[in-house]
C-alpha positions in Angstrom: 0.0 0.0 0.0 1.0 3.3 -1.3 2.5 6.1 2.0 0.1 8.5 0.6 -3.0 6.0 1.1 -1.7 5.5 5.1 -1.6 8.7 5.5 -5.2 9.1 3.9 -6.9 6.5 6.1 -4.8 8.0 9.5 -5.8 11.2 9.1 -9.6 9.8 8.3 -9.5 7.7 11.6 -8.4 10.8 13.5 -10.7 13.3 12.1 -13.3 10.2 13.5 -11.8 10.3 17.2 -11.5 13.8 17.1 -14.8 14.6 18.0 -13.9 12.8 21.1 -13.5 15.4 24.1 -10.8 14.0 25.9 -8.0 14.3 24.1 -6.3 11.4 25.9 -8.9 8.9 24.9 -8.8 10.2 21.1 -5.5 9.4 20.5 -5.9 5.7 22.6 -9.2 5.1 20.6 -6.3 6.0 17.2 -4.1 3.8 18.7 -6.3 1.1 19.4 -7.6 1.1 15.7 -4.5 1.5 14.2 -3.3 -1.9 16.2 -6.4 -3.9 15.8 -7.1 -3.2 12.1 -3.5 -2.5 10.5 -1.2 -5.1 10.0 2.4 -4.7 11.5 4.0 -3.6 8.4 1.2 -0.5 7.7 2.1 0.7 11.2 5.7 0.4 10.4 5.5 2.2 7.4 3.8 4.8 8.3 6.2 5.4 11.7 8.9 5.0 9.4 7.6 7.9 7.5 6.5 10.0 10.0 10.0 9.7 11.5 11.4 10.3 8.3 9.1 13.6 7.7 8.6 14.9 11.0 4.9 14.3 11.1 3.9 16.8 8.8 0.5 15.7 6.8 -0.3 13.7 9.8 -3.4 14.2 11.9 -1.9 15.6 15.5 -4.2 12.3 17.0 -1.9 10.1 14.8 1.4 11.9 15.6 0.6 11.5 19.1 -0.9 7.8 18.7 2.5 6.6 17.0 4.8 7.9 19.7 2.4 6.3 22.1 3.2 3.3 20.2 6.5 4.0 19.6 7.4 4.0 23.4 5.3 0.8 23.6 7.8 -0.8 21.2 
């Protein structure tokens, strides 16, 4: 899958849990979708990528839901 289409679909789940008041659960209810419905390597590539980039196209919910991940790691 294209880095462009990752980036799509991110920034469409967190435009989803951004209606979500609390900030903190936005970015776990991110998280959580990102682990339960992307395999291993779409997660990889897109923290690859934001590393890579610095984040910019990225949803702030998905910035902040990779580095959640990324300290899980």
């Amino acid at each position: 899958m294209s880095t462009d289409n990752l980036i799509k679909m991110a920034n469409q789940i967190a435009q989803f849990f951004a209606t979500e008041p609390d900030r903190e659960q936005a970015v776990k209810g991110v998280q959580q979708h990102l682990q339960s419905f992307w395999t291993p390597a779409m997660r990889i590539e897109l923290m690859a990528w934001q590393v890579e980039h610095h984040g910019e196209c990225l949803h702030p919910l998905v910035q902040a839901a990779l580095a959640e991940q990324g300290r899980a790691v």
